[in-house]
C-alpha positions, 0 to 999 in steps of 0.5 A, a space after each residue: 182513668 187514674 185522678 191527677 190528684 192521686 199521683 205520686 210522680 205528681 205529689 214529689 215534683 210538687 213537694 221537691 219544687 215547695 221544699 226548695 222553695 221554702 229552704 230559701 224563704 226565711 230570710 225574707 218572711 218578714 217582708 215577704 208573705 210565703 204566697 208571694 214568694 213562692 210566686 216569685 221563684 217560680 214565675 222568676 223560674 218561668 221567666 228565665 226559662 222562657 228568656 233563655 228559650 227565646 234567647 236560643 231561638 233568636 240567635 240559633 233556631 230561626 236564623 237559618 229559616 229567616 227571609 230578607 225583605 224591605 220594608 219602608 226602606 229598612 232592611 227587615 228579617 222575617 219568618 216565612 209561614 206560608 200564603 205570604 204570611 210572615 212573622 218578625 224573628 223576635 215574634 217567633 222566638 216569642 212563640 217558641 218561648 211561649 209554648 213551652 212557658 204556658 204549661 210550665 207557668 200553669 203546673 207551677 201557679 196551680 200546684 205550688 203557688 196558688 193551692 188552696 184555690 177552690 176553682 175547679 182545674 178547668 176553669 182555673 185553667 180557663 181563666 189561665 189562657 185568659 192572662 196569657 192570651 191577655 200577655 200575648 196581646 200586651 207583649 207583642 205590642 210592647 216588644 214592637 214598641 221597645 224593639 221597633 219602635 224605641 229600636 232597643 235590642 230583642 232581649 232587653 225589650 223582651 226582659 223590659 216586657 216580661 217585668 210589666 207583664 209580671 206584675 200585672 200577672 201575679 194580681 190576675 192570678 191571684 184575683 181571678 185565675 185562682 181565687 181562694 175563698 176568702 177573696 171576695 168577688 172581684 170586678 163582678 166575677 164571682 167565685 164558682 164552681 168549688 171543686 168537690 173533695 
């Protein structure tokens, strides 16, 4: 099996998403270290993309599934699953929104913002579905609170979500997920399994 790392396909997405990038970081090189913002374009990339999708999904892919129910005396649309199971249509459109988000965000943390990472790719990858498992969690509980409980609408909540999570993420990833050498041990996590050249 042929390495990924020996890819050209690979290579010319990676190099095409870092040129484009790049173009736009002068202007802000003296507030901005070039990490930093090659993070934030392509996490901004990946949030909008998953906006967008959970926009589209809540508005026309799940209406016509939804079922009605009452719930404490409030009219409330869900999505049958099965067994009696239900999901609320914002947490679908989350759903839909995340598994085309999770390896997007993963490709572009590994291969274009967080390179010099000396973790081996599964364990980067691990330590990935770790935040994002930790994002599922936050965001399902946070969107509940501003949509249910606060009563905001799905997308501001939503958008309100995705920036506290972001902040969290980018100080995970960087940290943890995919560590450089330099980092020192963090929260008693040490930095194992070098990749071999």
């Amino acid at each position: 099996m042929k390495n990924y790392k020996d890819s050209r396909v690979l290579h010319f997405i990676r190099n095409t998403i870092l040129k484009v990038i790049d173009f736009f970081h002068p202007p802000f090189r003296r507030w901005i270290p070039i990490q930093t913002f090659r993070y934030l374009a392509c996490g901004g990339g990946v949030t909008v993309l998953g906006l967008l999708l959970f926009f589209i999904s809540y508005n026309y892919l799940i209406p016509p599934y939804l079922q009605t129910r009452i719930v404490n005396g409030k009219s409330e649309e869900v999505l049958p699953l099965g067994d009696g199971l239900t999901m609320t249509r914002y947490i679908a459109a989350y759903v839909v929104s995340f598994v085309v988000g999770f390896p997007v965000g993963f490709f572009l943390s590994k291969f274009v913002v967080f390179q010099e990472s000396h973790l081996k790719g599964r364990v980067q990858l691990f330590r990935y579905a770790t935040l994002q498992f930790l994002n599922i969690v936050l965001n399902y509980y946070l969107l509940h609170f501003f949509a249910g409980w606060c009563g905001f609408w799905a997308t501001p909540s939503q958008t309100l979500t995705t920036a506290i999570l972001a902040v969290f993420s980018y100080f995970f990833q960087r940290h943890i997920s995919f560590r450089a050498k330099k980092d020192p041990e963090i929260m008693g996590i040490p930095a194992i399994e070098e990749e071999e050249a």
